[in-house]
C-alpha positions in Angstrom: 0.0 0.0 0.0 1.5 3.2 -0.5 0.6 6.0 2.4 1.3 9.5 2.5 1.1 11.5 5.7 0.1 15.1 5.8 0.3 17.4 8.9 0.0 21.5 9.3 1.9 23.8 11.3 3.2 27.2 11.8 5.4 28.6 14.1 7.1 27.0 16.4 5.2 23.9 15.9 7.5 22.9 13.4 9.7 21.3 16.5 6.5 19.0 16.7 7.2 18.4 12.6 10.8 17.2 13.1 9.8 14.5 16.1 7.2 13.4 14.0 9.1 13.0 10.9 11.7 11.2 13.0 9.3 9.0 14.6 7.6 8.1 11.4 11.3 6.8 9.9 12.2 5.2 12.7 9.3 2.9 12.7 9.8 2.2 9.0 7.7 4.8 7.2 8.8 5.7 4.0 6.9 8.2 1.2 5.9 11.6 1.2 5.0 13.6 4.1 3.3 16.9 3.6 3.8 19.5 5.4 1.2 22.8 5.3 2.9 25.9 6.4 2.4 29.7 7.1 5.5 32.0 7.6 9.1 30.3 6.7 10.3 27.3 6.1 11.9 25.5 8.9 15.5 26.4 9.5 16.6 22.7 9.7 14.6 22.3 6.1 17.8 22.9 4.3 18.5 22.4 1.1 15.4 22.5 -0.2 14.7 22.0 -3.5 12.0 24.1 -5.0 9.5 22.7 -7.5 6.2 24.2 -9.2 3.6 23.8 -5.7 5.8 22.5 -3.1 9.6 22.7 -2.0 11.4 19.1 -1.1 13.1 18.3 1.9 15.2 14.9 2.0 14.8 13.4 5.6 17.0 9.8 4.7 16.8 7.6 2.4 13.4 6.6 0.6 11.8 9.8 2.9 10.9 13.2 2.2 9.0 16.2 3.6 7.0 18.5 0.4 6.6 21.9 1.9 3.1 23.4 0.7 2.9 26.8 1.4 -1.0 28.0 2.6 -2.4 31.2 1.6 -5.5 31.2 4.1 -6.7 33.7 6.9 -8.9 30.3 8.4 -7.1 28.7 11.4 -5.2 25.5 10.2 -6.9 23.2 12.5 -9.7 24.2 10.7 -8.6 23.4 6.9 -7.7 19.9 7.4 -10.4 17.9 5.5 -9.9 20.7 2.6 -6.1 19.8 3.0 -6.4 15.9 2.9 -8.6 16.2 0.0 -6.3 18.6 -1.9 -3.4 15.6 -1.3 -5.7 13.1 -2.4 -7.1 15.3 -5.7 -4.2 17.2 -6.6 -0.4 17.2 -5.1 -0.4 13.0 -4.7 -3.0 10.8 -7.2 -0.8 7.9 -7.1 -1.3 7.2 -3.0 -3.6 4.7 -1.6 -4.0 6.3 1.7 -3.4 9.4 3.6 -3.1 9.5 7.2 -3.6 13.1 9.2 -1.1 13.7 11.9 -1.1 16.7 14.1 2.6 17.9 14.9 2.6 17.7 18.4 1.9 13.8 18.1 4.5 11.2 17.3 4.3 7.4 16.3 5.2 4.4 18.5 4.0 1.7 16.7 5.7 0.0 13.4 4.5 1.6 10.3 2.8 -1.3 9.3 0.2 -1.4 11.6 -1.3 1.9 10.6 -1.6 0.7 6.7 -3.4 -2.7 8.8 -5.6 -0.8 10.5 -7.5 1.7 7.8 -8.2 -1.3 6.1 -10.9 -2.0 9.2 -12.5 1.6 8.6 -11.5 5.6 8.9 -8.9 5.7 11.3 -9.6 8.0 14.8 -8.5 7.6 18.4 -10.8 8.6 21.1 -10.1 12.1 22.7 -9.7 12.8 26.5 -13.1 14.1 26.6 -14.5 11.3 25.2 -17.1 9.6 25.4 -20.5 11.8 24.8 -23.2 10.0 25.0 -25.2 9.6 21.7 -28.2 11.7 23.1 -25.7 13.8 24.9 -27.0 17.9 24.3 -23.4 18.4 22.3 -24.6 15.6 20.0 -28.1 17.0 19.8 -27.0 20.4 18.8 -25.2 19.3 15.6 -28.1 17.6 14.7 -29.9 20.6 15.2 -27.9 22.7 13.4 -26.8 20.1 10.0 -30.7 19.2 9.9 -31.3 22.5 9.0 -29.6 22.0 5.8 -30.6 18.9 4.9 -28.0 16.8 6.5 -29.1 14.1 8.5 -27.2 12.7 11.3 -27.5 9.0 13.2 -25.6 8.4 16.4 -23.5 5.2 16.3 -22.0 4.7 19.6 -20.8 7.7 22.4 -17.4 7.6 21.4 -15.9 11.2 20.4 -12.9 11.2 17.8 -9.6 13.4 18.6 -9.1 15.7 15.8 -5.0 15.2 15.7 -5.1 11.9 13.6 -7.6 11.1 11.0 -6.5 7.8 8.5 -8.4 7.1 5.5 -8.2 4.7 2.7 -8.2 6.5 -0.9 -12.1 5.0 -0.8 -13.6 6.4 1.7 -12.7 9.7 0.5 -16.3 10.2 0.5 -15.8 10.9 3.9 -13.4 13.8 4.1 -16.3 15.8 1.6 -18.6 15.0 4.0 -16.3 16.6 7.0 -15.7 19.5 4.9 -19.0 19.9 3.9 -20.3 20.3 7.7 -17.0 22.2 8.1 -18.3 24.7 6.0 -21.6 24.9 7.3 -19.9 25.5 10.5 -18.2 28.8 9.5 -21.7 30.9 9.3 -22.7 30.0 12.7 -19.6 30.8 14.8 -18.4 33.8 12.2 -16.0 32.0 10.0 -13.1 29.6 9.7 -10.8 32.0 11.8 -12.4 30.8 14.9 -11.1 28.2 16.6 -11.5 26.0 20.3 -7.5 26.0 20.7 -4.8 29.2 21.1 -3.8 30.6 18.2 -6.6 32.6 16.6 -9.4 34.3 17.7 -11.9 32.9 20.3 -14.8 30.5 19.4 -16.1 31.4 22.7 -19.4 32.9 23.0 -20.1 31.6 19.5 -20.2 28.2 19.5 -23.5 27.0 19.1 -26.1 25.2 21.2 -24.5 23.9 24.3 -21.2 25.0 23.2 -22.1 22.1 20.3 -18.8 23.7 18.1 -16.7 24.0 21.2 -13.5 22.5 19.4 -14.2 23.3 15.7 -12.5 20.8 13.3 -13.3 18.2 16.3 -16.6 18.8 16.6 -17.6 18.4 12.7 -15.6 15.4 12.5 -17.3 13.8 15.0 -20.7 14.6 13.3 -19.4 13.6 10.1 -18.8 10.3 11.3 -22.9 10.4 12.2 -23.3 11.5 8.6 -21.5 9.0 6.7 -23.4 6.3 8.2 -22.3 4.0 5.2 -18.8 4.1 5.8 -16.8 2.0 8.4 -15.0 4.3 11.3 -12.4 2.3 13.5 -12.0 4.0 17.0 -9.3 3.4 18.8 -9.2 4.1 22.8 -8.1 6.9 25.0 -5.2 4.6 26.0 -3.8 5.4 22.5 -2.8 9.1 22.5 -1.5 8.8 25.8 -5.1 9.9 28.0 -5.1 6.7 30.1 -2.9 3.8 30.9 -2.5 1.5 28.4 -0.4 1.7 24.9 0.2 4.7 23.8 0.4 4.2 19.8 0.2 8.3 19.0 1.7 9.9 22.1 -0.2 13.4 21.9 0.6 16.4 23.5 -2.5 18.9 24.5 -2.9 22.1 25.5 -0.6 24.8 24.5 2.3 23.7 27.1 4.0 21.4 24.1 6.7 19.2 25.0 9.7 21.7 23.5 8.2 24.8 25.3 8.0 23.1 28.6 10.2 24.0 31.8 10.0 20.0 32.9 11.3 20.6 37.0 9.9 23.6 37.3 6.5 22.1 36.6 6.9 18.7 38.0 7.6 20.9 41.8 4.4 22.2 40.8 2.7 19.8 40.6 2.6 18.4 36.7 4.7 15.7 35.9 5.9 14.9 32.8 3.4 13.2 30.5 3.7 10.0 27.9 3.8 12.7 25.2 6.9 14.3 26.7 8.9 11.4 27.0 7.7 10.4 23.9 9.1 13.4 21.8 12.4 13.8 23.3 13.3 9.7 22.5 12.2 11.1 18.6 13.6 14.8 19.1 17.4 13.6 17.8 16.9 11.4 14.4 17.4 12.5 10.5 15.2 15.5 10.9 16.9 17.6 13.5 14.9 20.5 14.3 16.7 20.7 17.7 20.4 20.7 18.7 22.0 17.9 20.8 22.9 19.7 23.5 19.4 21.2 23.8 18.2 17.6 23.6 20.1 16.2 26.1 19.5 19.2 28.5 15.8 18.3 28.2 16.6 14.9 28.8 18.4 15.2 32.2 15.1 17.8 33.2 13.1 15.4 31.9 14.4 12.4 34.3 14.9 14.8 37.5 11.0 16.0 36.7 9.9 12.2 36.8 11.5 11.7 39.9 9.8 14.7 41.8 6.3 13.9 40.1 7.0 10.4 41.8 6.3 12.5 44.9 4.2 15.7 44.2 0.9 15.9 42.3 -1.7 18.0 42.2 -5.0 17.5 44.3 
């Protein structure tokens, strides 16, 4: 099968990009990752070779990163159907399957496994917050709202997808219109695609709909598309697998806006906050053929990271 991956970042976020592009090889990945940007290239992106929509980045050895720069005033967690289908339509025909990975996630699990496991259905994992249940007022106010345009949504089961990692087969591509399409829809009730649940952009609060019903955005319309496109199979994945709960964390994901490269590890474990799967997770894949960060930084972060363990051993938070 061949698999592309496709993430979006700006900023500094492109730390995030490098750990995932390291994890990715060093599970056995190879093929094409895009990479969505606004601003500048990475400065570890070098030499890139320019070409006619994208510029190329070399990671190793059957692995490359295609830089597409994004021209958009919409938040970027809120383009990504519209970004997956523009891989899939446009910048890479030939792949099978495309897998959506946020950059502040990383892979633990041999590549294999992924191209296994969108052969059982879309690919999600269940966010912290999960699960809603199906009559659940959040639940009821997309209905509400997609009714009113002639899109009918049926509740499956009270699981609720994270946005950060979305795998589909080339045919259930059906499904990604169906995500934008409610996407879109979206924008006139909370003011546009600006808005967004997460730092970075301005506020979807106040905005959001019937009981807060478009709380997270991109999140929120992706779980109703998988009501909508009742006809096509979605395979969940538990919380255990982004790191929320004990268990196997196959996508290590880092929330909130304290991301694992921006964190002051001892500072915060005396504090109170430990460090988290997701931490130790992106330092092991912070050092590899994409090296966004130096090895002295690394290592630092390393040594902070093991004295922080040892204190959250003994201090948490009520």
């Amino acid at each position: 099968m061949a698999s592309s991956i496709c993430t979006l970042f700006e900023g500094d976020y492109h730390y995030g990009l490098g750990a995932l592009t390291n994890s990715l090889y060093a599970h056995g990945f190879r093929g094409t990752i895009w990479a969505g940007y606004r601003g500048d290239l990475p400065p570890w992106a070098k030499p890139a070779t320019a070409h006619s929509t994208y510029a190329e980045y070399q990671v190793a050895e059957g692995c490359v990163i295609r830089f597409l720069r994004l021209e958009t005033t919409a938040h970027l967690t809120n383009i990504k159907p519209d970004f997956m289908l523009s891989i899939l339509d446009q910048h890479d025909p030939a792949c099978d399957a495309l897998f959506y990975i946020d950059p502040d996630i990383v892979i633990n699990e041999p590549w294999p496994s992924f191209d296994e496991w969108i052969t059982c259905g879309v690919a999600v994992c269940e966010d912290v917050n999960s699960p809603f249940p199906v009559h659940h007022p959040r639940r009821v106010g997309w209905r509400r709202c997609f009714g009113k345009i002639g899109i009918t949504l049926r509740p499956r089961d009270a699981s609720y997808a994270n946005g950060g990692f979305v795998g589909i087969a080339r045919g259930n591509r059906e499904f990604l219109v169906t995500w934008k399409r409610l996407q879109d829809a979206m924008w006139t009730v909370i003011g546009g695609a600006e808005f967004a649940g997460i730092p970075g952009g301005p506020s979807v609060a106040g905005r959001s709909g019937f009981f807060d019903c478009f709380g997270k955005t991109d999140q929120d319309a992706l779980n109703a598309a998988i009501e909508a496109a009742g006809e096509i199979p979605v395979s969940f994945l538990g919380r255990q697998a982004m790191g929320f709960e004990a268990g196997k964390a196959m996508l290590p994901h880092a929330l909130g806006v304290a991301k694992p490269w921006r964190r002051h590890y001892i500072r915060e474990a005396l504090a109170g906050r430990p460090p988290t799967p997701a931490d130790r997770s992106f330092w092991e894949h912070a050092a590899g053929p994409a090296s966004a960060l130096s090895r002295n930084t690394i290592a630092r972060a390393k040594v902070s990271l093991a004295i922080a363990a040892a204190i959250g051993r003994f201090i948490r938070r009520s």
